[in-house]
Every structure is written in C-alpha cells, then in structure tokens.
C-alpha positions in Angstrom: 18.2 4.5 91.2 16.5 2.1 93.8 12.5 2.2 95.4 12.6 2.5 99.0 10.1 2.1 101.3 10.7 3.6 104.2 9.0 2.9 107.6 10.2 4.9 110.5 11.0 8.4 110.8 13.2 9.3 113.9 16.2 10.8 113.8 18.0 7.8 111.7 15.0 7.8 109.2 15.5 11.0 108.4 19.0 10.9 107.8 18.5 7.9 105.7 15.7 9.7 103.7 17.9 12.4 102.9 20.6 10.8 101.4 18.6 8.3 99.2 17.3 11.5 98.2 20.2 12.9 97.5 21.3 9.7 95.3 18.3 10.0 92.8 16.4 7.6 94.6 12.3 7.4 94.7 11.5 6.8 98.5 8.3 6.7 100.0 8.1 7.4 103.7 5.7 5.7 106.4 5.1 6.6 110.1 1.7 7.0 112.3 2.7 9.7 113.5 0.9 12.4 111.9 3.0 15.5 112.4 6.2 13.9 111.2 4.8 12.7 108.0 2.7 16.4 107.2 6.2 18.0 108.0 8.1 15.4 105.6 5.6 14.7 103.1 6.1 17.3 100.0 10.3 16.4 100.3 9.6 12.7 99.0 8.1 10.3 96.3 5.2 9.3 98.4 4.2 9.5 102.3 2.0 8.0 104.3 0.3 8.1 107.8 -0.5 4.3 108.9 0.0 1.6 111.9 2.9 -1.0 109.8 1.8 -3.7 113.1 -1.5 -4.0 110.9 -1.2 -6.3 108.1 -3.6 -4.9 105.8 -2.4 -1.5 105.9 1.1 -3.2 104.7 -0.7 -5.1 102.2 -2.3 -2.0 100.7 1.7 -0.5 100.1 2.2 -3.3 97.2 5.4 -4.2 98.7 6.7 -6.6 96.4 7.1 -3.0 93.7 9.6 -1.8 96.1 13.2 -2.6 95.4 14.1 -2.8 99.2 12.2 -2.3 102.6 13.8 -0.7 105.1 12.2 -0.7 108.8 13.9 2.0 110.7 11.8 2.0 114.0 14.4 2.2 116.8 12.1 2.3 120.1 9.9 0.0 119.4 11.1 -3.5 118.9 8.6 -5.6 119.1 6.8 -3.4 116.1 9.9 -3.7 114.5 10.1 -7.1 114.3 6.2 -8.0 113.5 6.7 -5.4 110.5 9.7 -7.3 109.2 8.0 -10.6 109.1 5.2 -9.4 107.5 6.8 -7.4 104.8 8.6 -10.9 104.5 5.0 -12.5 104.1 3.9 -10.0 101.4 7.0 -10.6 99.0 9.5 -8.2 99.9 12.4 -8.4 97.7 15.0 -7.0 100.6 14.5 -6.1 103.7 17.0 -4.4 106.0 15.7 -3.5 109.6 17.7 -1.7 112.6 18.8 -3.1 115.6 20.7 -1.6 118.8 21.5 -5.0 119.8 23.4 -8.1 119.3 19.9 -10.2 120.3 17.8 -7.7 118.6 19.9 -8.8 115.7 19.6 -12.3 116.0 15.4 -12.3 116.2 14.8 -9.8 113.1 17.1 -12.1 110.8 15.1 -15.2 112.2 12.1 -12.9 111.6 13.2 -13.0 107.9 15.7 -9.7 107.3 18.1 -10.1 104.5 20.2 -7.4 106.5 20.3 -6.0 110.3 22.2 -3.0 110.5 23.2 -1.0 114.1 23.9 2.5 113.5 25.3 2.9 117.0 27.4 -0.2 117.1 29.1 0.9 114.1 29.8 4.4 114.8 31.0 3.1 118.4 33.5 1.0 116.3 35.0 3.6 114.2 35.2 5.8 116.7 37.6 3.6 118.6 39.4 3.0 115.4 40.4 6.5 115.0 40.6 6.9 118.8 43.7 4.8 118.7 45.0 4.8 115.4 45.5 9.1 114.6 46.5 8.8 111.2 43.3 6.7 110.5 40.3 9.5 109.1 38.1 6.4 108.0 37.4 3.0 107.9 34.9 0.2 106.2 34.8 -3.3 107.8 34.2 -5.7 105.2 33.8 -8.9 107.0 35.6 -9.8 110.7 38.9 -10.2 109.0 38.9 -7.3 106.6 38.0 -3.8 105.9 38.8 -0.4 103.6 41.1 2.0 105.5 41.5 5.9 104.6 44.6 7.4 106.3 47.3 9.9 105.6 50.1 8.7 104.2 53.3 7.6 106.5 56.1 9.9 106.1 58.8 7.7 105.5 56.5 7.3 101.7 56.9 10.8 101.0 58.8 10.8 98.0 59.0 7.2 97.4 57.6 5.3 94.8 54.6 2.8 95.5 57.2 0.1 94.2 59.9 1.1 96.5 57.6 0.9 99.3 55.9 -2.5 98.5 53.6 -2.2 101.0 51.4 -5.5 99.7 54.5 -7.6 100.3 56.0 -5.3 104.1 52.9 -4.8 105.4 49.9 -6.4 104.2 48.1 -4.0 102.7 46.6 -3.1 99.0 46.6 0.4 98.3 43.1 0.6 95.7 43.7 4.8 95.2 44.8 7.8 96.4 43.2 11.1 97.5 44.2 14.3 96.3 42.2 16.9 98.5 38.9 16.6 96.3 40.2 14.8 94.1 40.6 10.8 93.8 42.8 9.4 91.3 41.3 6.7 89.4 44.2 4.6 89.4 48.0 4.5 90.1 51.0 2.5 89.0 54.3 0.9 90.7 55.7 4.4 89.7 53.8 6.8 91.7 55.5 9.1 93.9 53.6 9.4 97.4 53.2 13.2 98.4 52.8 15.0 101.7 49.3 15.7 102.1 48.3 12.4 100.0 45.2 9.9 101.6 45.5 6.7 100.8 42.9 4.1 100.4 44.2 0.6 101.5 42.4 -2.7 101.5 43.8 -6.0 104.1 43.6 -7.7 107.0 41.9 -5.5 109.7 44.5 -6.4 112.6 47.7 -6.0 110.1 46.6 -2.9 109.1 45.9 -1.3 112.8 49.4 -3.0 113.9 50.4 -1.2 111.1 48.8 2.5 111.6 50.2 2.3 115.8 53.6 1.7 115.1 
C-alpha cells in the first residue's frame, strides 16, 4: 500500500483514482474545481478543493508524508509544470506528472519529475503493435530495446515441448509464463507441452519479437 496525492481530476485522474483504489491504496484527491471534488470526495482517503499554482496551499498538504505525487492536470500546462516544481521545493519523495508531448516532457523533468508519463502516446503505441502484429493481445515496453509481449501461442508449438521449441536460442525470446484462461501458471519447465488456446508471456528484444509475431 502506497500514499498518493493526487492533483487533477479529469478523465485520466479518475481512472487513476480508481484503480489505486482498487489496489488498497490511501489517495487523497485535489482539484479547484468544486463540483468534481463534492462528487468524488466520500470514494477517497481525503479530498480537497484548492488552487496547486499557490504555494501555500501546497505547503499546507505536508507533501513530504506522501509516498508519491502525481500531477495529472492535462489542459493546463503551464499549472502543471509550476505544481511540479513546487512539490519538488516542498520535499516530495516522487513525483510523476503527465505530459501529451515530447517537449512537454522534456520541461516537467527539468522542472524536477522523477517520471513523465503520456497516456496517449502509449496507447497510440500499443495500438499500432496489435494493429500489425494479430496474434499480439498485449504489450509492455521496458526500455527502447525491450518490452513484455502477451500473444497466443504459434501453432506450429501446439503439442511441442518448450525444449523442442527453444525459442530463447530460434528466436530470441524468453517465455517468463503461460496463461491458462484465468489462470497463470507460476512457472514452467523445458517439459511443458504448449496447448491450443495457451497465452504466452515472452520477454526480448522488441524488433526480434515483432519480426517474430509477422512472419
């Protein structure tokens, strides 16, 4: 369980909200605007109506008691980068502040963010994964050379062993688990027997992987 503070309630605030929720985490929530907070308030931890540009007001939060800070305000930039630098100031342990762009990026981690994320830049990215790779259900990049694939298992592994196939050595990849509808298996040997139906979990080298899945 993690304390999050919370500042921004749009549309990606709220989804956020919900599934820290979910998790078990304590959240409080932050926004001047008055309705959303009165119509958000009695789900969370704590919530409050306040201006984040004014120091003060952050100042009265305690923010160093927070295990991260996360400033999700997506139309307003220049708030969201003042609010950054002052949780900064006031001993934030981690922040993590949305961007939509590539420059937006650049000033909020000069402005002191220990993370930028862009929701829309990475669900652009996925999307095109899938778009041209249709065995691919889901994907995780890791870095710019790696990421975490989920995809259905190729047919020519039905009823083959995992050390008949050797796919570390053929094609690059690691397979970490395999799905079982609900289920995940927690681990698997040399001498499991791929199934129709399986999902497999895979871990390599992003462009092996897609050459791999478009074959």
């Amino acid at each position: 369980m993690v304390s999050v503070l919370l500042i921004g309630m749009g549309k990606f605030g709220r989804t956020l909200g919900e599934k820290l929720l979910g998790m078990g985490d304590e959240v409080m929530i932050v926004d001047k605007n008055e309705d959303t907070i009165n119509g958000l308030a009695s789900h969370y931890t704590n919530a409050l109506i306040t201006n984040c540009m004014i120091i003060d007001n952050l100042r009265a939060l305690d923010i160093p008691s927070f295990d991260v800070c996360v400033v999700a305000i997506g139309d307003d930039f220049q708030s969201s980068l003042e609010i950054t630098s002052n949780l900064k100031d006031l001993g934030a342990k981690r922040v993590v502040s949305k961007a939509s762009t590539e420059i937006q990026r650049k000033f909020l981690m000069r402005a002191g963010a220990d993370e930028v994320i862009y929701p829309d830049k990475d669900i652009a990215e996925k999307l095109a994964v899938t778009l041209n790779a249709a065995n691919v259900v889901n994907f995780i990049e890791l870095d710019s050379e790696h990421s975490i694939f989920e995809m259905e298992t190729p047919k020519k592994w039905v009823k083959k062993k995992l050390i008949d196939v050797n796919p570390r050595v053929k094609y690059g990849m690691n397979i970490l688990t395999v799905k079982k509808g609900n289920n995940v298996l927690s681990s698997i040997d040399g001498n499991y027997v791929f199934e129709e139906g399986d999902l497999i979990v895979v871990f390599g080298i992003t462009e092996k992987i897609l050459s791999f899945t478009n074959k």
